[in-house]
C-alpha positions in Angstrom: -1.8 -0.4 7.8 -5.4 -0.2 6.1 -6.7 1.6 9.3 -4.3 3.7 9.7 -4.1 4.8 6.1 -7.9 5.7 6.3 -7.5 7.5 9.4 -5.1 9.7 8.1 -7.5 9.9 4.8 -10.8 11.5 7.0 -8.5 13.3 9.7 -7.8 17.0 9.1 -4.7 17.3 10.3 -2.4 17.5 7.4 -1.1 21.0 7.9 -1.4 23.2 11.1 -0.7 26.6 11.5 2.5 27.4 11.8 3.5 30.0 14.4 6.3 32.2 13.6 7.2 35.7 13.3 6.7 38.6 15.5 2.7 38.7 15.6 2.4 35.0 17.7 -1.4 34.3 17.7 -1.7 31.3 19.9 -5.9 31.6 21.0 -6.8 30.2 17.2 -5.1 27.3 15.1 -5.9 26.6 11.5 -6.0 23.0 10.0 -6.1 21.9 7.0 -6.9 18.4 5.4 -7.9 16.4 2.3 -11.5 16.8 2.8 -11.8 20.1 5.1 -10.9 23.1 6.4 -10.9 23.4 11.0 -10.7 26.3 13.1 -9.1 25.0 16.1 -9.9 28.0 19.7 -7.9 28.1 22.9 -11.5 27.4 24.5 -11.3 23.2 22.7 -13.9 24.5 20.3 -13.3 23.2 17.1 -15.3 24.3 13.4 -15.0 22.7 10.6 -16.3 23.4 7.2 -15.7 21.0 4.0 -14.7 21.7 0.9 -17.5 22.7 -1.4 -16.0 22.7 -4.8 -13.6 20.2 -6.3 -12.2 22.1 -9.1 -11.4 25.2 -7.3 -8.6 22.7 -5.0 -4.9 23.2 -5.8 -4.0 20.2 -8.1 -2.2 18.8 -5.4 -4.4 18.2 -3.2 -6.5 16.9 -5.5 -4.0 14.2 -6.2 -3.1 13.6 -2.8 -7.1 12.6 -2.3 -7.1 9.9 -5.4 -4.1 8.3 -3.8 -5.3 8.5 -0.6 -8.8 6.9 -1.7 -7.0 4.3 -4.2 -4.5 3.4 -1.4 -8.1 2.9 0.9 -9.5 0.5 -1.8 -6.7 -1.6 -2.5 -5.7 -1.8 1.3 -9.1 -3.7 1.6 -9.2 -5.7 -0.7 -6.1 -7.0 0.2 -7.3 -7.6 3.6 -9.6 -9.7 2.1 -7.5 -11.4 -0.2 -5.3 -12.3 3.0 -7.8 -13.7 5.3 -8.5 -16.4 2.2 -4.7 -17.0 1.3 -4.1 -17.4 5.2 -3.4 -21.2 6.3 -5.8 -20.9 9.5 -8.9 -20.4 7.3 -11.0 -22.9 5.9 -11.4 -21.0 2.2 -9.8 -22.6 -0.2 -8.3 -25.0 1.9 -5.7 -27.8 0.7 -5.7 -26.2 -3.2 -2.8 -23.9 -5.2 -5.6 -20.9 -5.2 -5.0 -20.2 -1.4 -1.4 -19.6 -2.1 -2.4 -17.3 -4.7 -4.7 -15.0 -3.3 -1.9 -14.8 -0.4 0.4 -13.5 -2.9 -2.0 -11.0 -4.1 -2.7 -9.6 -1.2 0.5 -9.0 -0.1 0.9 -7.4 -4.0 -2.0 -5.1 -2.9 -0.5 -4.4 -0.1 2.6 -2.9 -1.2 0.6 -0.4 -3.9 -1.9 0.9 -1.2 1.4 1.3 1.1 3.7 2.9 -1.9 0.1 5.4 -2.9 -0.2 6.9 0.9 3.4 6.6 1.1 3.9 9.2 -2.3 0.7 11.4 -1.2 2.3 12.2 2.3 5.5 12.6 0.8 4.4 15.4 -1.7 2.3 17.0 1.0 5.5 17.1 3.6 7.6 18.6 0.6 4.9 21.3 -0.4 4.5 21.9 3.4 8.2 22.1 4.0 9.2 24.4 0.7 6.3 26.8 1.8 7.9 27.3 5.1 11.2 28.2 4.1 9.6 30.1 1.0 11.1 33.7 2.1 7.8 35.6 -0.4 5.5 33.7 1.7 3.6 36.0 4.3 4.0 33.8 8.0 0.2 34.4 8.2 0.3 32.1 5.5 2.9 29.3 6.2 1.7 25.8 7.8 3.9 22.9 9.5 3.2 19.0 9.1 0.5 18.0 10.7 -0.3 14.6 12.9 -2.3 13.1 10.0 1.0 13.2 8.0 3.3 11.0 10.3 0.7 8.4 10.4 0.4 8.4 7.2 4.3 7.1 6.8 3.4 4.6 9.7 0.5 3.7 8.1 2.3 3.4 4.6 5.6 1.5 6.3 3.1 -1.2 8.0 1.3 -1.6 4.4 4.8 -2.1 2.8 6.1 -4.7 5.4 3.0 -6.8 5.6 2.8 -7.1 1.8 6.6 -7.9 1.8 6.2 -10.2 4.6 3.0 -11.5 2.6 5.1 -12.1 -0.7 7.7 -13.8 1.1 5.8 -16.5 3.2 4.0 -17.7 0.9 6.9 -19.0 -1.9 5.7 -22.3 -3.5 8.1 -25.1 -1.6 9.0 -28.2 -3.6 6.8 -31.8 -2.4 9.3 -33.9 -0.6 9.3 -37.3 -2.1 10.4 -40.5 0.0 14.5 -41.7 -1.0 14.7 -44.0 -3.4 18.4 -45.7 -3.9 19.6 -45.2 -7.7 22.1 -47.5 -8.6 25.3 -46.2 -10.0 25.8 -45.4 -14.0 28.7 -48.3 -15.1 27.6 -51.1 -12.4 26.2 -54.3 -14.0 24.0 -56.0 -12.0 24.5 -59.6 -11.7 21.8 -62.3 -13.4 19.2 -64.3 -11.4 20.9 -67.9 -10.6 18.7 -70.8 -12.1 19.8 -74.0 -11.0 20.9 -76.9 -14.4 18.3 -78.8 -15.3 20.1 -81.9 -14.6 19.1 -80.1 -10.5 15.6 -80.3 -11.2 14.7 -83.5 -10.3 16.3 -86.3 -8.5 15.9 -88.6 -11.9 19.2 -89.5 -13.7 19.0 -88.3 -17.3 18.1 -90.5 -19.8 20.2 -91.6 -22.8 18.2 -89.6 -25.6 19.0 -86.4 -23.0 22.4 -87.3 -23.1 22.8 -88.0 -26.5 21.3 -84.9 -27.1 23.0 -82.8 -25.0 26.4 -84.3 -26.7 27.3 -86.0 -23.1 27.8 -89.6 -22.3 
């Protein structure tokens, strides 16, 4: 998920030209991306030229790149956070923070995957609403692009790793050996302790007896 998501961040291939209409010009293909703008020739040359200003960018696609670059930062730090919350590494090892840091990455996980996931999105609807958009020259209209279905792929891996993260890693109760309880209402019989006339072989003597009240 976090290499897909920042392929399809650097990759200019978010919307391609899209050939419709009478006048069919298939020698040159336009691209666009988050970053820069690529001429694409019949002959596999390919020129490229970035973005020079950042306020002169549709709003959009300046949203689309803080996602993107958000989605990037969170989806590595919770590769990080991962590796230490994973049981076959030594960090951490045998305390509660290792389940911890599982959890947050797999928390990390799912906002990086949920961030590409709403940037693509709003890209395919602009791209899709401009293509049906009858006002809109078909010099001018653009189909999805590669970049964009890796992006879901990229997004839907995030999402099930952190979800698969979250889930694995639920605190389990200690088992404890069984111990026998015994039953409310049950009196439990005395210790026997043998008379003390037992003790001894000795026959009692007549102050004991007197004593005692027996003869």
């Amino acid at each position: 998920g976090m290499v897909g998501t920042l392929i399809t961040t650097i990759l200019p291939h978010w919307r391609r030209t899209a050939h419709v209409g009478t006048n069919i010009l298939t020698a040159v293909s336009y691209l666009k991306g988050l970053w820069m703008e690529c001429v694409w020739h019949s002959t596999g040359i390919y020129q490229c030229q970035i973005y020079r200003s950042l306020l002169a960018l549709p709003r959009d696609l300046q949203a689309a790149r803080a996602l993107m670059v958000i989605s990037c930062l969170l989806s590595g730090v919770a590769c990080a956070c991962a590796v230490v919350g994973m049981k076959c590494t030594r960090c951490a090892k045998g305390t509660p923070a290792k389940t911890t840091f599982a959890v947050l990455g797999g928390v990390l996980f799912l906002l990086a995957g949920l961030l590409c996931m709403v940037a693509v999105s709003w890209t395919t609807n602009d791209v899709v609403q401009n293509f049906y958009n009858p006002l809109l020259p078909s010099g001018m209209k653009f189909e999805i692009g590669q970049a964009l279905y890796l992006g879901f792929i990229s997004s839907s891996l995030s999402l099930i790793g952190g979800t698969l993260l979250c889930l694995s890693c639920q605190d389990e109760a200690p088992s404890r050996p069984y111990q026998a309880q015994p039953r409310a209402g049950t009196a439990t019989a005395p210790a026997y302790r043998p008379p003390d006339a037992y003790k001894d072989n000795r026959p009692p003597s007549a102050t004991s007896a007197s004593h005692n009240g027996y003869r």
